[in-house]
Steps between C-alpha positions, in 0.01 A plus 500: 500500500637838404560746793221811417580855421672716759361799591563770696245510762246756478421704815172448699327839381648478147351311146687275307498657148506139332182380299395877504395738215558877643427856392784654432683840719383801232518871567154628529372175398542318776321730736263370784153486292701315226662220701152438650309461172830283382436300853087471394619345188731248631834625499694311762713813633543834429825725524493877539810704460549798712944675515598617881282805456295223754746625744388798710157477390212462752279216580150531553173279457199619356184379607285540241683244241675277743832608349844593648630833345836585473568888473696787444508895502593687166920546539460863426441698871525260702854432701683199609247233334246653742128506460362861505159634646272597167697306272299229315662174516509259171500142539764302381405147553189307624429172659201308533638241775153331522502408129828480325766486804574115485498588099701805463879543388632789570803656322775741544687669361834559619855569505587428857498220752397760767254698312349170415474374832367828596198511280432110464432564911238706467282279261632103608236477732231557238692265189545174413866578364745752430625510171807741334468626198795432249351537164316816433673660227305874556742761549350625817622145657806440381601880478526456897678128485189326615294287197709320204806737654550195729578268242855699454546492893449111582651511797261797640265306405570199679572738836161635479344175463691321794411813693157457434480159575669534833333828615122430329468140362602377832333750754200507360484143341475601146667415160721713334532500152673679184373559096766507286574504089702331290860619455719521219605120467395201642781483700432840625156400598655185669707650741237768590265254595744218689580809730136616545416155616729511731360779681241308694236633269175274482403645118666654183316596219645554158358739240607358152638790365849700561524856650486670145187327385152656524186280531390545194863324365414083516590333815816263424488181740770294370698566850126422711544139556844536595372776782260263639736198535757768675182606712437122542827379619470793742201446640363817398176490280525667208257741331504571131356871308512597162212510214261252731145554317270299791484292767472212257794597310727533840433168655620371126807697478575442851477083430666547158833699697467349817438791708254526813335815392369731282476888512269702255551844473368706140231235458393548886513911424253464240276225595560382882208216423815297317528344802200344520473074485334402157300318679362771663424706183836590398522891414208746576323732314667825509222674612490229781834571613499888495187488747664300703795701500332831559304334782867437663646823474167651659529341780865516625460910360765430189658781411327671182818577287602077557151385431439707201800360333471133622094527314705631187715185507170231535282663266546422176625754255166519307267539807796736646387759213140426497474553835752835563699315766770734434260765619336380811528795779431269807345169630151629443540564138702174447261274609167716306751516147568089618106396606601417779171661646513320834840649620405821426360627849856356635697687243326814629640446847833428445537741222392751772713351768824512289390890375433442139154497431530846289839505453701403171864354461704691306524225294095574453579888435772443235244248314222743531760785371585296225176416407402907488817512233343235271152645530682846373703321230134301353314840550764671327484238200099516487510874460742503219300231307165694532730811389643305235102407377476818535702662245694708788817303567700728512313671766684549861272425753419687829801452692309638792294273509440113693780378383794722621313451867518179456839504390615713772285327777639165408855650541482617804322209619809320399784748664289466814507115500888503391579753769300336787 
């Protein structure tokens, strides 16, 4: 009889990431009403990615959605990382702990074993894992060393990682974790790997593509089943991302490489039902999916801006222009422009609550100023054709007229929004 797998033990309040398809860590994407509508649909975990702006922010719980909110003041006039009198706060991260804590990833980004510690402290008791982030590419990551940065510094990495383990994993009985991306060589990758598993990590994921590719470049997974037999020896499970459609399409890719997971990220973004069982209906009507969505972000009180762009990622393009989701104001009007009649009376309250049931973005007042310009231009166009009928094209028209107030309104509508 052959002796089984080793593994390295997973602590008591972690999750073994093997035989699990997961939502992927995504800026903006990954935010609280996301992960729970990925959770509804049957994701197995959910990561969230948050840098050590965590540290020095403020805990508090709010009653009214069962959520722990994380918090800070605006930088500007207020001293020492303080929290001023007056000053609104904005909220950085929130937790559900009754409904995705035993679920829920969470990952950092960093560039030092202290600052890590630091900020993984102030969410471990609310997580399933820590995990570092060594792969995004973004410039606002790896500008500061943290993200794909740490694929040049292997040896920081590893110290932040053994740190973690000693200070988090094994205080608070959690896993801790690392996502990575392919290096230049397979040799490269190799080494990288052998010396994350030796870490004490309990997972590594590996995103299929190298620090210079995009997403929408293919994945390339000739070096995936050599990962997850590296992971394997290890006893570390091994969790694979990269151009993964569905949740039936991961568990076949992950028996086809020999890896214990699968993580879906774009195809999450734009349709978070992917990770729903065949067998239990498979994907969902879109329409299906943004309700359930916008019912989410009502009740934890999303942030506007985050839910306005997450409902222009899940609605499709054609039902995106039909129904002017680029031009929704505030909850209210998303859900009457959606027909999603039954959340209206909610969208009222929180719209009020959050201060923006008159107001516009300035995203809204650039649109609307833009919109005045094209009206000008086709009203413009229309008089010179009836002109040109006519037999007076050569006429000037009334410069004094609509369309120099127009004109001028729209521009200082725009030096006012560029100024503010």
């Amino acid at each position: 009889m052959s002796a089984a797998p080793r593994r390295v033990p997973v602590p008591k309040n972690g999750v073994d990431y093997r035989g699990k398809v997961v939502l992927a860590p995504m800026v903006r994407s990954g935010e609280l009403p996301s992960r729970l509508v990925a959770l509804k649909y049957g994701a197995d975990l959910v990561w969230e990615t948050v840098d050590k702006s965590l540290i020095g922010s403020a805990m508090r719980r709010n009653p009214r959605a069962s959520t722990i909110e994380f918090t800070r003041s605006p930088s500007h006039g207020v001293k020492n990382g303080g929290h001023s009198e007056g000053v609104k706060e904005s909220v950085i991260y929130r937790i559900y702990p009754d409904r995705e804590s035993s679920h829920l990833i969470f990952q950092l980004g960093t560039a030092s074993p202290t600052l890590a510690v630091e900020a993984a402290r102030l969410v471990a008791p609310y997580v399933a894992g820590i995990d570092v982030n060594a792969g995004c590419p973004k410039p606002f990551s790896t500008g500061g060393g943290m993200g794909a940065a740490l694929l040049s510094t292997p040896d920081l990495l590893c110290s932040i990682l053994r740190e973690l383990v000693k200070e988090i994993g094994e205080k608070f009985e959690i896993g801790i974790s690392v996502k990575i991306r392919l290096l230049r060589t397979p040799e490269e990758t190799r080494t990288l790997v052998e010396q994350l598993c030796a870490t004490g990590i309990t997972g590594l994921t590996i995103h299929c593509r190298t620090r210079n590719m995009r997403k929408t470049e293919r994945a390339i997974r000739d070096q995936l089943r050599m990962v997850g037999d590296i992971c394997r020896d290890a006893g570390v499970a091994c969790v694979m991302n990269g151009d993964v459609a569905d949740r039936t399409q991961a568990v076949e890719l992950m028996k086809d490489f020999g890896v214990d997971g699968s993580m879906l990220a774009s195809a999450a973004e734009q349709d978070p039902s992917v990770f729903r069982r065949e067998d239990d209906g498979g994907r969902a009507p879109w329409h299906e999916v943004v309700a359930e969505y916008m019912k989410e972000a009502l009740h934890v009180e999303n942030r506007w801006g985050n839910t306005k762009f997450t409902l222009a990622q899940i609605t499709p393009g054609k039902e995106q222009k039909k129904r002017g989701v680029g031009q929704f104001k505030n909850y209210a009007h998303a859900c009457e422009l959606l027909d999603l009649d039954e959340l209206v009376v909610k969208a009222k309250e929180l719209d009020a609550l959050l201060g923006i049931t008159e107001r516009e973005t300035r995203a809204g007042q650039k649109s609307k100023a833009n919109s005045m310009t094209r009206d000008d231009s086709s009203c413009t166009k229309s008089a010179k054709r009836q002109r040109q009928a006519s037999g007076q094209e050569n006429v000037t028209p009334n410069a004094s007229h609509g369309t120099h107030y127009h004109q001028d309104l729209q521009h200082d509508l725009v030096a006012a929004i560029n100024t503010a």
